[in-house]
N, C-alpha and C positions, 0 to 999 in steps of 0.2 A: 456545598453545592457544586465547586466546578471538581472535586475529584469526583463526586458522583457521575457528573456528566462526562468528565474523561475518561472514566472509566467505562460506562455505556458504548462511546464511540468507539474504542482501541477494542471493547470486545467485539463491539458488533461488525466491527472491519477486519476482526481474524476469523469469526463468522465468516465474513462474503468470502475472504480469500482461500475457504474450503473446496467454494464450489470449482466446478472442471469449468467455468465460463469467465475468470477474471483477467486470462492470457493468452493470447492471439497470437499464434504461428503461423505465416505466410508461405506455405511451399510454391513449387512452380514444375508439375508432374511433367508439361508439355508446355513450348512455346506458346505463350501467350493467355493458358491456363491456370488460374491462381487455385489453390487449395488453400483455404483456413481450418486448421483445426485447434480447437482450444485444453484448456485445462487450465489446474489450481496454481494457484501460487507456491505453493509447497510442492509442487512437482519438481523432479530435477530431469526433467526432458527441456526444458528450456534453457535449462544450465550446457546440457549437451549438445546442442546448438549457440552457444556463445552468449546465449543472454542471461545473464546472472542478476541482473537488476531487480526483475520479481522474485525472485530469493532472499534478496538483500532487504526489497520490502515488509514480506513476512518477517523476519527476522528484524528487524527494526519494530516491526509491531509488537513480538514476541516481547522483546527486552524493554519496552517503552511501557508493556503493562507490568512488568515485574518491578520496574522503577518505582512505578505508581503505585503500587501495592507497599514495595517496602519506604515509600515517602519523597522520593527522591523525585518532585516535580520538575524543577528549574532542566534538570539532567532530562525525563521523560523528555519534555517537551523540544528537546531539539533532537533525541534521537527520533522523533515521530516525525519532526520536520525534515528530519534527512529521509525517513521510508515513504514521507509523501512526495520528495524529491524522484525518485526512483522510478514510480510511473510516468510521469510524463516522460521521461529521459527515457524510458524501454520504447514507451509509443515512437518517441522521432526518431530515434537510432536502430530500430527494426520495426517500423510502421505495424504495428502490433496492437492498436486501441480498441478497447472493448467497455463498452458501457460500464458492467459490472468494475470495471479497472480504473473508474471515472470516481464509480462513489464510493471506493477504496480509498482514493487518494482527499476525496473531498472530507472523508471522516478523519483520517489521518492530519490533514490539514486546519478542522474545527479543534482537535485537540490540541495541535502547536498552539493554535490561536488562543485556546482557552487558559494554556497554560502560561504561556507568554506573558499575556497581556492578562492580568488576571484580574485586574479594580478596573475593566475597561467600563463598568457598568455606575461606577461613580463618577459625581459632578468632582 
């Protein structure tokens, strides 16, 4: 049951981080004028502006399902807790937060949690 559900979650969160809306970039064209424009996690236009952390989260997800797949729970479950590390650390170190970046990190984080803690459901 929980690698079923781990498994759900780590896909369904490299799912979201397809879409062009998981990554918020802040320009500033003109004083006082803010541009947002977004994209994937799997972009490297975010890399090229100095933010690597959503790279790193993809990539954490990446390798956290290949874990899981070849068995290696105990291991998944903290490289997912470092890719759910990743976004909030991108949101406050380049104010960059975006909804979609929210329930990336929360799916990322039901997995740590599942795996972690895994008889959390016995007395």
């Amino acid at each position: 049951m929980k690698k079923t559900l781990s498994f759900v979650c780590i896909l369904l969160s490299i799912f979201l981080m397809m879409f062009p809306y998981g990554v918020g970039m802040t320009f500033a064209p003109a004083p006082g004028e803010r541009l947002v424009q977004t994209c994937s996690y799997f972009s490297l236009m975010p890399v090229g502006y100095g933010n690597i952390l959503p790279l790193l989260a993809a990539l954490c997800s990446a390798s956290a399902l290949i874990l899981l797949l070849v068995g290696r729970g105990r291991a998944m479950a903290w490289v997912a807790a470092a890719g759910a590390l990743c976004s909030p650390l991108s949101w406050m170190i380049f104010g960059s937060f975006q909804p979609l970046g929210l329930a990336v990190m929360l799916l990322q984080t039901a997995v740590a949690i599942i795996q972690i803690f895994p008889n959390w459901h016995r007395n």
